[in-house]
LOLOPA-577353 format. One record per residue (C-alpha): z, x, y; residue number from 1; residue in three letters. Coordinates in nm, 4 decimals. Example, Ala and Ser with C-alpha at 12.3 -4.5 7.8 and 13.67 -1.06 7.14 Angstrom:
R        z        x        y pos code
R   0.7800   1.2300  -0.4500   1  ala
R   0.7140   1.3670  -0.1060   2  ser
This chain:
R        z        x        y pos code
R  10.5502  10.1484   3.6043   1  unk
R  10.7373   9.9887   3.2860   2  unk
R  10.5196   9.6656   3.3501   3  unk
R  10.2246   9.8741   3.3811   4  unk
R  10.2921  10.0178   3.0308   5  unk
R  10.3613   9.6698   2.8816   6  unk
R  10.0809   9.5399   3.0386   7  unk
R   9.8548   9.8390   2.8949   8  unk
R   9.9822   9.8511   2.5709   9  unk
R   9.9046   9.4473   2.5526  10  unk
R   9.5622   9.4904   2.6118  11  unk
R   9.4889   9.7819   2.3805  12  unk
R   9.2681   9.7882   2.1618  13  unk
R   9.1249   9.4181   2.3291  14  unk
R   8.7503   9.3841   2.3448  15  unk
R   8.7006   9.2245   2.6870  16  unk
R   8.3881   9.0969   2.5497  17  unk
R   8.4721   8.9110   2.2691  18  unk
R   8.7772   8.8278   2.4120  19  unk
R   8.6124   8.6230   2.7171  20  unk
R   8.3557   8.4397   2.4646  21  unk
R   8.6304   8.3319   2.2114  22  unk
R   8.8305   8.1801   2.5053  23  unk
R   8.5097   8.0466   2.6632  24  unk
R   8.4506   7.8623   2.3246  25  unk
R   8.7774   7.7259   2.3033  26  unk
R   8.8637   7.6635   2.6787  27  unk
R   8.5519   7.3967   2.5653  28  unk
R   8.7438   7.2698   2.2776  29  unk
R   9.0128   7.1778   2.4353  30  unk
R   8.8162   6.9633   2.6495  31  unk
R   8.6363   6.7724   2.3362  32  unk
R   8.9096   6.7395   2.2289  33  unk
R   9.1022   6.6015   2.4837  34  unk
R   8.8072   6.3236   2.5039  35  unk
R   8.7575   6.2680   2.1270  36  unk
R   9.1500   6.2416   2.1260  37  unk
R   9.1279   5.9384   2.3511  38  unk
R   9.2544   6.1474   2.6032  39  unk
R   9.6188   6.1858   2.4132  40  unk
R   9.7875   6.5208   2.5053  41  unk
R   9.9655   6.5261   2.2136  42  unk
R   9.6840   6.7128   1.9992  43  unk
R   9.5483   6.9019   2.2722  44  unk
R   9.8800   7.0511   2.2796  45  unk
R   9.8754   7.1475   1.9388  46  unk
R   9.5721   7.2918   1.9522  47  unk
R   9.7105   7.4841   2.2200  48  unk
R   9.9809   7.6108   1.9975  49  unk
R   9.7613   7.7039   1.7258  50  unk
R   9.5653   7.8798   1.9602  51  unk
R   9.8864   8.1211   2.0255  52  unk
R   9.9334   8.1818   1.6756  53  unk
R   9.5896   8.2425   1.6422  54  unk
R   9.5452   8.4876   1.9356  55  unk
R   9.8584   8.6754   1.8454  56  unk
R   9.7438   8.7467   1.4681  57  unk
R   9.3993   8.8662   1.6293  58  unk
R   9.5878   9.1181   1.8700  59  unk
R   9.8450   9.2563   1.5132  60  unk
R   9.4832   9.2948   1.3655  61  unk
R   9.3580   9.4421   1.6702  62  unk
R   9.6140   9.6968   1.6369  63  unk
R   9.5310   9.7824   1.2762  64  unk
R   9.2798  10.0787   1.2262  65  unk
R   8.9553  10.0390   0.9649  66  unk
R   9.1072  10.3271   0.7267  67  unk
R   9.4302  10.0905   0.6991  68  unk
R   9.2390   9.7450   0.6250  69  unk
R   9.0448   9.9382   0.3415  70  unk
R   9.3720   9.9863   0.1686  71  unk
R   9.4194   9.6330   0.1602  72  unk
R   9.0723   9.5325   0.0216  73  unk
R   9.1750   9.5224  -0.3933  74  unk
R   9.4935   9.3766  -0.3413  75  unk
R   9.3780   9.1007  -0.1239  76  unk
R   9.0649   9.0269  -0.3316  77  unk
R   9.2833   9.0058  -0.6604  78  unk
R   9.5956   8.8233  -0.5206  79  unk
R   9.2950   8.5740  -0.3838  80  unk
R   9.1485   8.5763  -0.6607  81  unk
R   9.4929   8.4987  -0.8701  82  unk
R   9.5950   8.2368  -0.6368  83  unk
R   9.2267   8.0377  -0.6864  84  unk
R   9.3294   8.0587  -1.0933  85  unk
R   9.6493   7.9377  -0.9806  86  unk
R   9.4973   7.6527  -0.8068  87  unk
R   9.2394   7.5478  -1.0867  88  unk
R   9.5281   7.4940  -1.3043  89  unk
R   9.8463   7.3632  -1.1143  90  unk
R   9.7427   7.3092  -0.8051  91  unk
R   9.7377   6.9482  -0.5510  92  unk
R   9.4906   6.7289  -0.6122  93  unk
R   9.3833   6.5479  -0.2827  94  unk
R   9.1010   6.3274  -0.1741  95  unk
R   8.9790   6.3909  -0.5428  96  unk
R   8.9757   6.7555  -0.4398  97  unk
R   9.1819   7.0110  -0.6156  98  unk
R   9.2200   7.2932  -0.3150  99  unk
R   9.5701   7.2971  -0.2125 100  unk
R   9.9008   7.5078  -0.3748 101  unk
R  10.2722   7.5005  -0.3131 102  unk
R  10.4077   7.8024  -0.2719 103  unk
R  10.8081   7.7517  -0.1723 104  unk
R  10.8200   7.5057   0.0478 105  unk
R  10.4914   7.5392   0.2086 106  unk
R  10.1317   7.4584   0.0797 107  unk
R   9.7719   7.6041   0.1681 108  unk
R   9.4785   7.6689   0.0827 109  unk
R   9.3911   8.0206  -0.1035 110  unk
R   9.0072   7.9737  -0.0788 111  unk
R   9.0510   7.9875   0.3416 112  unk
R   9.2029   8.3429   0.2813 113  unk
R   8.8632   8.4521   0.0444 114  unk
R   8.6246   8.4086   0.3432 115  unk
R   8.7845   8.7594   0.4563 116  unk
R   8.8798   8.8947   0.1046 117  unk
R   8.5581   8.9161  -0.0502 118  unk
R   8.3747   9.0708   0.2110 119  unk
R   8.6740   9.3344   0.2938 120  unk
R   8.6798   9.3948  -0.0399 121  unk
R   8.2294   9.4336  -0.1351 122  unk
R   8.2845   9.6589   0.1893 123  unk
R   8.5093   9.8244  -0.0338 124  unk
R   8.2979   9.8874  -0.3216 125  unk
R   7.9932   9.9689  -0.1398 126  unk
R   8.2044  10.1977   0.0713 127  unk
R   8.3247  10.3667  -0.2248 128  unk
R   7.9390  10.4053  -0.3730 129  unk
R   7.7831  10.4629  -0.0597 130  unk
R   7.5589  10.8086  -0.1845 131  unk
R   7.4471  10.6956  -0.5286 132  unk
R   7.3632  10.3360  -0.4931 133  unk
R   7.1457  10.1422  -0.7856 134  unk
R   7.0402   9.8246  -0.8585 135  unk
R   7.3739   9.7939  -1.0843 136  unk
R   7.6269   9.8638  -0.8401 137  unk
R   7.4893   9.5197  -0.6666 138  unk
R   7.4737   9.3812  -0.9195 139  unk
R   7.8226   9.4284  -1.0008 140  unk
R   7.8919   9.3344  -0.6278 141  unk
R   7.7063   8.9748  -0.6501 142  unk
R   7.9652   8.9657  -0.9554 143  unk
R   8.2333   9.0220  -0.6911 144  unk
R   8.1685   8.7250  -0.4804 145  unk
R   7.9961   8.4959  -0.7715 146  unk
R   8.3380   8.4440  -0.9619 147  unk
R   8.5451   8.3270  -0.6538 148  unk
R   8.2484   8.1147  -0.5161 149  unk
R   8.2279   7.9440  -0.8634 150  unk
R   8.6453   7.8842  -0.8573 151  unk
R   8.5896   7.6989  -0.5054 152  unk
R   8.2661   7.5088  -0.6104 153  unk
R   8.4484   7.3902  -0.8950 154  unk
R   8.7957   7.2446  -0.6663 155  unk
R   8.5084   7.1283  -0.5403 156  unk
R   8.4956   7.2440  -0.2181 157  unk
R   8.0727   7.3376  -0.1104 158  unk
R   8.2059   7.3906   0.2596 159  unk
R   8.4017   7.6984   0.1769 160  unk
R   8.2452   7.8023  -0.1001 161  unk
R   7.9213   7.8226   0.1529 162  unk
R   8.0882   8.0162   0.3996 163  unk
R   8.2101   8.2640   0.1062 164  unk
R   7.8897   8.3057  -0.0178 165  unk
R   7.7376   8.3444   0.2730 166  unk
R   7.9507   8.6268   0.3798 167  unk
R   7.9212   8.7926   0.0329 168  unk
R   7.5559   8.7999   0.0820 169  unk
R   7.5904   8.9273   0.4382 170  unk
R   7.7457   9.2405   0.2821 171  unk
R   7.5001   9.3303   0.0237 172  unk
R   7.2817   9.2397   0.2502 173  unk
R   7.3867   9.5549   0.5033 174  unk
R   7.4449   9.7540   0.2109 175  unk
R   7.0216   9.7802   0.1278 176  unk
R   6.9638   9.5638  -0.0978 177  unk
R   6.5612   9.5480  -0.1950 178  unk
R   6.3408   9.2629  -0.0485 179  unk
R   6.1820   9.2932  -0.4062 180  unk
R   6.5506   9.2225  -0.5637 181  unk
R   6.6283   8.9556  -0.2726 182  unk
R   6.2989   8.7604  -0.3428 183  unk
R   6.3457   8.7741  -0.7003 184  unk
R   6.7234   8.6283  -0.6680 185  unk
R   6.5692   8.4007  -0.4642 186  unk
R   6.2370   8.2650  -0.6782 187  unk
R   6.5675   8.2643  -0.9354 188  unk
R   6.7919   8.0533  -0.7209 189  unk
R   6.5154   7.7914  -0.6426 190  unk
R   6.4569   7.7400  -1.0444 191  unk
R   6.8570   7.7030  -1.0878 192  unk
R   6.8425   7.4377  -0.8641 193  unk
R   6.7259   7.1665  -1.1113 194  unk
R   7.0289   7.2130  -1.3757 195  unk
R   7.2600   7.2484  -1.0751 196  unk
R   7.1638   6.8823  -0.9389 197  unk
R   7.2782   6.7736  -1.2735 198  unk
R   7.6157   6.9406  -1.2557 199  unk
R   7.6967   6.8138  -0.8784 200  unk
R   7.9465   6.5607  -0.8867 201  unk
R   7.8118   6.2288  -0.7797 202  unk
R   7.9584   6.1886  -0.4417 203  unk
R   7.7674   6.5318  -0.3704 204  unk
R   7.4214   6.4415  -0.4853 205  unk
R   7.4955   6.1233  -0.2513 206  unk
R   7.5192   6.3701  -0.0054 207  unk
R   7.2144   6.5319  -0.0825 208  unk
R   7.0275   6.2418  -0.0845 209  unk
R   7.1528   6.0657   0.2177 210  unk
R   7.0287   6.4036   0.4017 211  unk
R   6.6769   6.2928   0.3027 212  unk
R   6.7180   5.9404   0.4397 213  unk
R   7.0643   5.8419   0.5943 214  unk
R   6.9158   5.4419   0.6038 215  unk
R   6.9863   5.4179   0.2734 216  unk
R   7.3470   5.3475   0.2884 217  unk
R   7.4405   5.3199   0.6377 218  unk
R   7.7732   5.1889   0.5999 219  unk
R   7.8770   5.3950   0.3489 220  unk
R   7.7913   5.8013   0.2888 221  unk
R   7.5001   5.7695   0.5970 222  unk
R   7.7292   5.6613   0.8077 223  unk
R   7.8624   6.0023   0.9133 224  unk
R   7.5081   6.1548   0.9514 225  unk
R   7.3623   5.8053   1.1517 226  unk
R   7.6520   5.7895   1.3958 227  unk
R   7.6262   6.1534   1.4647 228  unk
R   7.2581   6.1988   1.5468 229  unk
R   7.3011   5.8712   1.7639 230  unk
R   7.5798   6.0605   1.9308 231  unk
R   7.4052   6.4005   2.0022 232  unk
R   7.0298   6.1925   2.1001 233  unk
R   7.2512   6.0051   2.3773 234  unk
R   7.3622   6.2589   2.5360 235  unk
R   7.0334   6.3460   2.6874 236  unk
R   6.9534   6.6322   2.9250 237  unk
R   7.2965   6.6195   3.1052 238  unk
R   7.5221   6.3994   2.9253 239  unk
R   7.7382   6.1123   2.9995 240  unk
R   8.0245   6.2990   3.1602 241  unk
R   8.3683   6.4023   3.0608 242  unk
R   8.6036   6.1431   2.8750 243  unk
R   8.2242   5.9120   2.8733 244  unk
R   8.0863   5.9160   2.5478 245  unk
R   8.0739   5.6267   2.4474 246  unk
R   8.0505   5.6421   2.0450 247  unk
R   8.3037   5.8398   2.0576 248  unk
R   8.5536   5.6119   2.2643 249  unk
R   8.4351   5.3073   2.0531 250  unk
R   8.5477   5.4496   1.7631 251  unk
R   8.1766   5.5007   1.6326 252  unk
R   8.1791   5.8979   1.5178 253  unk
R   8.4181   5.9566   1.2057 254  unk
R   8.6288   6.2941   1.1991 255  unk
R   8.5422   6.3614   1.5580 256  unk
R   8.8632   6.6143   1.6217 257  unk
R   8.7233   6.8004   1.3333 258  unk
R   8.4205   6.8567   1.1801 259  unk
R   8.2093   6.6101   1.4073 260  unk
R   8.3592   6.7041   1.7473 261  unk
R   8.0359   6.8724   1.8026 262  unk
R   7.8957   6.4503   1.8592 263  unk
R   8.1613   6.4229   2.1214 264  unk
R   8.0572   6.7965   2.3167 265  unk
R   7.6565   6.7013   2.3032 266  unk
R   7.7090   6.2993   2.3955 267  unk
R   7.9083   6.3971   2.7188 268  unk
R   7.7653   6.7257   2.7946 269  unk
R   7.4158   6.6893   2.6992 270  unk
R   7.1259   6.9500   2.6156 271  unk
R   7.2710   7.1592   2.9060 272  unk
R   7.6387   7.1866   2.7286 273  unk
R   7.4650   7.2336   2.4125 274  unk
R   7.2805   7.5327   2.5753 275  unk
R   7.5913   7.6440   2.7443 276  unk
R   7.7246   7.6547   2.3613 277  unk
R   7.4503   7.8016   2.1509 278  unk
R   7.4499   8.0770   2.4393 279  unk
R   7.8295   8.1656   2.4180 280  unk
R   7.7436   8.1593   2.0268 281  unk
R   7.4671   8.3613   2.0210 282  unk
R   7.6330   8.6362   2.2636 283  unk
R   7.9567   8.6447   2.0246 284  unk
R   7.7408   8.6886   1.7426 285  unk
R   7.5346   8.9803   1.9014 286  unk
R   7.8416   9.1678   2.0666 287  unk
R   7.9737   9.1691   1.6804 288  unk
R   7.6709   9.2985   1.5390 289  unk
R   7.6458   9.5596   1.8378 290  unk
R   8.0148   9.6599   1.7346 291  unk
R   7.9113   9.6637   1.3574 292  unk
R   7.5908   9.9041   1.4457 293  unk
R   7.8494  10.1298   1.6051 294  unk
R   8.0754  10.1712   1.3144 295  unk
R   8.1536  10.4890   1.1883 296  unk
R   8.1900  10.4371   0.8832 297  unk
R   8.0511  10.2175   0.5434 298  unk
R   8.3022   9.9917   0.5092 299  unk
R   8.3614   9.8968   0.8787 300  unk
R   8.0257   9.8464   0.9392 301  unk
R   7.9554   9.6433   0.6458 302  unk
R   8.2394   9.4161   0.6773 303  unk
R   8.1914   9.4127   1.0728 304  unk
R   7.8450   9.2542   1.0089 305  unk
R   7.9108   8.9943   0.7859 306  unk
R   8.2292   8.8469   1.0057 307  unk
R   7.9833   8.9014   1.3167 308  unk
R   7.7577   8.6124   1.0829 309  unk
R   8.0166   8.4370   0.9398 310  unk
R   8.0938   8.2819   1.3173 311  unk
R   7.6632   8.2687   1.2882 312  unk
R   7.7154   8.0554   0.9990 313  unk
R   8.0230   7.8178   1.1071 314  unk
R   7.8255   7.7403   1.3607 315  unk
R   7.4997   7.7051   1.2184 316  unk
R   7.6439   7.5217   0.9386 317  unk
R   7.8357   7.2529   1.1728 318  unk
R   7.5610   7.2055   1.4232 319  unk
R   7.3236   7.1347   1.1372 320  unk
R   7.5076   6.8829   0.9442 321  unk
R   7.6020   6.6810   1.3125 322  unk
R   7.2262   6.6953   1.3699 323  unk
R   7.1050   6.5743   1.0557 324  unk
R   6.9194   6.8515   0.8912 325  unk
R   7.2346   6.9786   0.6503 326  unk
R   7.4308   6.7973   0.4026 327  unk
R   7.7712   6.7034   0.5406 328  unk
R   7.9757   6.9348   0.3810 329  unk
R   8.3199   7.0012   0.6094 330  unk
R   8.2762   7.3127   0.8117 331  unk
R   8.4521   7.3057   1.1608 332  unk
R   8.2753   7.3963   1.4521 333  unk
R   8.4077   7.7706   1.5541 334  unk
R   8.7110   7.7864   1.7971 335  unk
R   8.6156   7.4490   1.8798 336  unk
R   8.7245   7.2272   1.5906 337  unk
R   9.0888   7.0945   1.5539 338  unk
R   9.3063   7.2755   1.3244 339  unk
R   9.4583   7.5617   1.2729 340  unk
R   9.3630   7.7065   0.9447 341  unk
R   9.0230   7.7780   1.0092 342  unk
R   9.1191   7.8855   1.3402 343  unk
R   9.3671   8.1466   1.2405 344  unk
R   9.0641   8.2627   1.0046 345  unk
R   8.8295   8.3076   1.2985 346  unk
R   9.1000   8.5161   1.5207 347  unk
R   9.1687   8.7273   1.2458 348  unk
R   8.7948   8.8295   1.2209 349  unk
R   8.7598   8.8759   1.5476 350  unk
R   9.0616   9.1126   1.5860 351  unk
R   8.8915   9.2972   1.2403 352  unk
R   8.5905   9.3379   1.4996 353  unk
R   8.8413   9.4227   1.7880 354  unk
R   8.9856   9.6925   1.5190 355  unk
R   8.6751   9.8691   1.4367 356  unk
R   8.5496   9.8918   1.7926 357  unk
R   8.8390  10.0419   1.8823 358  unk
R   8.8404  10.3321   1.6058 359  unk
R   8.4379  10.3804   1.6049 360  unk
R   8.4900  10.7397   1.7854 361  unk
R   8.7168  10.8244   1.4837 362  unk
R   8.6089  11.0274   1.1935 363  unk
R   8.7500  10.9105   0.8230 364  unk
R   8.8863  11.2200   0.6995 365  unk
């Protein structure tokens, strides 16, 4: 009976669901990995240990009910918001990159922790204006999301600062925004894109333009794009086989733990695998948008829908930029990608979806 108790008590609150896609998708990462690792057990191992540390921060989160995480939507956003200030002025510069800050004896990376923040914390303020919504209130909440977006733009880090606007939108997205206001912002957002070009720095524009034609420098920034779509064409309908991929073995595909390990999962496991993928993608993303329908309240399902498309845009983002039809622009392929950063950010949504399924049959009081 005791074991029975521990064993129930585990598996509360546990969506068996999401739960069996999210180790589907990285029961497959593990073996990319293992192959784009030149079959060195080493990093798979890792991986495997970031994996715990993952799963056990989704099951604390899990745990925690909707009308708890609200409570932690303003100080997250500020103390995220603090730490990006802290950043633009004292923090690591790497690669060229300014993204990274020591706190004690540690370092990381405060725009990882605003992919969550700004959402949780829009969810917030359209929770908190939910009967007398006008056009101010979003515009105050594109205000929310605009000034952290521009503090990781500027590190500069387009990647992240995607993701967090992406989510951002997601949210005041669900909230009602007009189509009127959306295509407006849009027609808007097309216009700013000439004196944006000019303010890219030129390693990004090289990106941009490499997108376009790749041929151009294929030795230098097309080399990433060329290799890749060689990579994923190869594969064919069923792939070379396990530990067979060949451009990946020779050394051809750059960052192939990472953000190309996609090239590695469609040259040895062809169409099929990729199909196998976008499926397990596409059924995580539904079952979260099922759970954010279900909601009972504002905030959860706002903030349930945009982490249900934030693993919609990973994805999307990733696949696109291995295929050719993105700009490369560093965004891991979900729960498949080495690492554990971006990991532990996944897990934690999930167990935020995990959370409000659990508590949808209770009222807010």
């Amino acid at each position: 009976m005791p074991v029975r108790r521990v064993a129930a008590r585990f598996v509360e609150g546990i969506d068996a669901t999401l739960l069996v896609l999210i180790l589907s998708l990285s029961a497959l990462g593990l073996l990319a990995l293992f192959s784009a690792s030149y079959e060195n057990p080493a990093r798979v191992v890792n991986q495997v240990l970031n994996l715990c540390v993952a799963f056990a921060a989704m099951w604390l989160v899990a745990q925690v009910p909707p009308q708890t995480l609200i409570r932690f939507a303003v100080p997250a956003y500020l103390i995220g918001l603090a730490l990006l200030v802290g950043v633009a002025v004292a923090g690591d510069v790497v690669n060229g990159a300014r993204r990274w800050l020591h706190v004690g004896v540690t370092r990381f990376q405060p725009s990882e922790m605003m992919k969550l923040a700004v959402p949780m914390m829009l969810a917030w303020y359209f929770h908190k204006r939910e009967t007398e919504l006008r056009l101010r209130d979003f515009a105050l909440g594109a205000l929310l999301f605009v000034v952290p977006l521009a503090l990781i733009a500027r590190q500069p880090d387009l990647g992240t600062a995607a993701l967090v606007g992406a989510t951002g939108f997601y949210v005041i997205f669900f909230a009602g925004i007009s189509w009127k206001v959306l295509g407006g912002v849009t027609a808007l957002g097309v216009a700013a894109l000439f004196p944006l070009w000019g303010m890219l720095h030129d390693y990004q524009r090289k990106r941009v333009l490499t997108l376009l034609d790749p041929t151009t420098d294929p030795l230098g920034a097309g080399y990433h794009i060329i290799q890749s779509t060689i990579a994923v064409g190869s594969g064919g309908l069923f792939g070379k086989g396990w530990l067979n991929g060949t451009q990946a073995h020779l050394e051809f595909i750059p960052e192939r733990h990472t953000d190309f390990i996609f090239a590695v999962f469609s040259e040895e496991f062809g169409l099929i695998g990729n199909s196998v993928l976008l499926v397990l993608y596409a059924l995580l993303v539904g079952r979260g948008l099922m759970i954010a329908a279900n909601a009972p309240t504002v905030f959860s399902r706002l903030f349930a829908g945009s982490i249900a498309l934030m693993f919609f845009t990973y994805a999307f983002v990733n696949m696109g930029m291995v295929s050719g039809i993105l700009p490369v622009v560093g965004v891991p392929l979900p729960f498949l990608s080495y690492g554990g950063t971006a990991l532990l950010t996944l897990f934690i949504g999930a167990g935020i979806l995990m959370s409000v399924n659990r508590h949808r049959k209770l009222v807010q009081t």
